[in-house]
N, C-alpha and C positions, 0 to 999 in steps of 0.2 A: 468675396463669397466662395471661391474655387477656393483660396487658401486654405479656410476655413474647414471647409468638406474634405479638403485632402488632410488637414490636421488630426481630424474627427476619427478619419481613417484609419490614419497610421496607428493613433491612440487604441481604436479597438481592436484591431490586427495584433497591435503587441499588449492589450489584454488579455484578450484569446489566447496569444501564443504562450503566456508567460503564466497562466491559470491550466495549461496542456501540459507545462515543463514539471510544474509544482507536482502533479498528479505520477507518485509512484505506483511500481507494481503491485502490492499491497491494495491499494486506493482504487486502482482500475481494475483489478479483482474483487474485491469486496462491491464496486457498484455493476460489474458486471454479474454477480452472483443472482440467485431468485431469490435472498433471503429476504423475506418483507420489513425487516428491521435497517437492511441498509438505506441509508443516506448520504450527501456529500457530506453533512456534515462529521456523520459519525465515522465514514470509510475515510477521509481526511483525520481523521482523531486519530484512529488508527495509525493511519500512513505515516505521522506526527511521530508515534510511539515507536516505529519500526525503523525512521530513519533516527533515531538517537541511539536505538539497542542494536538495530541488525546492520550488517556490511550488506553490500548491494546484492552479493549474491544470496545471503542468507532471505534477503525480500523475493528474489526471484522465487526462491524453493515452496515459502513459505504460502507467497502467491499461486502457484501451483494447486495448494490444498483446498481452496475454495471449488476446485472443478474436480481434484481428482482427492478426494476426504481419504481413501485408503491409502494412499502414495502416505497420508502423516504417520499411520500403524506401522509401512516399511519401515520410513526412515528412521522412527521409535525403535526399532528393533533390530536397525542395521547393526553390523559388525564394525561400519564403517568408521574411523575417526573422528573425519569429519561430520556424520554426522550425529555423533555422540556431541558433539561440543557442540554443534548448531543447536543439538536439543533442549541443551542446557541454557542456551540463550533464548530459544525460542520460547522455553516455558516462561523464563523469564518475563519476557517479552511479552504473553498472554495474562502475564498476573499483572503487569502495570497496564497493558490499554483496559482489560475489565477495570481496573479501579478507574482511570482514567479519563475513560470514553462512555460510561453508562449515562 
């Protein structure tokens, strides 16, 4: 019976942990967000879309926009290199999770 109970255990311990690991910045941004349209399953859609198109950091930035919406107008209009070319991915990136994820 103990075996059992500790089996159960382990089993959910590394469900939980392994349904935590799955969940990027994207995905814990969009469910942290107020918007009344997020869901796991759609902020996973998403997070889906962002780890094929974006590098890790470009999710960080990206995530970012759900708390601070103007920080996206900067970066649209930096000078920067980098984030000319994030932007170019990131639109990217906006136009397949809407087809995507609706």
């Amino acid at each position: 019976m103990m075996k059992a109970f500790t089996v159960a255990a382990v089993f959910a311990a590394s469900t939980f942990t392994a349904g935590a690991a799955l969940a990027g910045p994207i995905d814990n941004a969009c469910m942290r967000s107020d918007r009344a349209s997020a869901s796991r399953s759609l902020c996973g859609c998403i997070q889906n879309v962002a780890n094929a198109m974006l590098t890790a950091q470009d999710q960080r930035l990206a995530a970012k926009f759900f708390t601070k919406p103007d920080m996206a107008q900067e970066v649209r209009m930096s000078k920067s290199a980098y984030h000319n070319e994030f932007w170019g991915r990131y639109k990217s990136f906006g136009a397949k999770a809407a087809a995507s994820c609706s």
